[in-house]
C-alpha positions as CSV (number, residue, x, y, z in Angstrom):
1,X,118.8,96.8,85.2
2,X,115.7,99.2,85.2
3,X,113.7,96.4,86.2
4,X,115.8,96.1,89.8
5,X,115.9,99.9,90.1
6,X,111.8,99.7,90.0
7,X,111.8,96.5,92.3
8,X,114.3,98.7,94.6
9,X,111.9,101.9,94.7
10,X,108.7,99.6,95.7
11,X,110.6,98.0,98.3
12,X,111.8,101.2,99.7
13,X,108.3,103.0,99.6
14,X,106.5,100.0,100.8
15,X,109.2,99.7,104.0
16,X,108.9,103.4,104.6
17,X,104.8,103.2,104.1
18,X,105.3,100.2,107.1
19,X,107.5,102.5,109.3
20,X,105.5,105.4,109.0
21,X,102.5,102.9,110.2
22,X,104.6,101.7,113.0
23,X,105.2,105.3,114.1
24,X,101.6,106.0,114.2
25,X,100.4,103.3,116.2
26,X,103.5,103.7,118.7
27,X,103.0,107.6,119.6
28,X,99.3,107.0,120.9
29,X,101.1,103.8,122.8
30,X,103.6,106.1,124.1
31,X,101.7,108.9,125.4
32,X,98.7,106.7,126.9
33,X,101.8,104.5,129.2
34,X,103.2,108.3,130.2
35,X,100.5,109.5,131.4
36,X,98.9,106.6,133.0
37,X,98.7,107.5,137.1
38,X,100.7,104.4,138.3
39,X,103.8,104.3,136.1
40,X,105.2,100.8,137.3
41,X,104.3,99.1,133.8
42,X,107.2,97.2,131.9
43,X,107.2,96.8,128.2
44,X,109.1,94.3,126.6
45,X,110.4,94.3,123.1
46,X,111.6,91.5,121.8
47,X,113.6,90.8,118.5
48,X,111.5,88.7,115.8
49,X,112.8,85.1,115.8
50,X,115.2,85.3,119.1
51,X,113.7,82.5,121.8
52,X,113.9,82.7,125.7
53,X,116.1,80.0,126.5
54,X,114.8,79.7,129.8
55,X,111.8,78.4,129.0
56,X,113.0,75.6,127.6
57,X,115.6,74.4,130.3
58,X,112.1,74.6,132.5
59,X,110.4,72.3,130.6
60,X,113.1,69.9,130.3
């Protein structure tokens, strides 16, 4: 059982060590697209593993 509960703590520090990464990187990414003079850029997020069907009825 204490051998989970230490598993469980690395897990959680190493996911909050990644986030706190992520948040880093993204505020410089932020500010550099808010100030930029012509504002018309798009930035798309997609989720990990989802696939744009419509690229495949294209092909086909």
């Amino acid at each position: 059982m204490q051998s989970l509960e230490e598993l469980n703590n690395v897990l959680l520090r190493t996911e909050r060590e990644a986030y706190d990464e992520l948040q880093a990187a993204r505020k410089p990414a932020v500010e550099y697209f808010e100030k930029k003079p012509n504002n018309r850029s798009f930035i798309g997020v997609k989720r990990l593993g989802v696939l744009d069907e419509q690229l495949f009825t294209r092909a086909v």
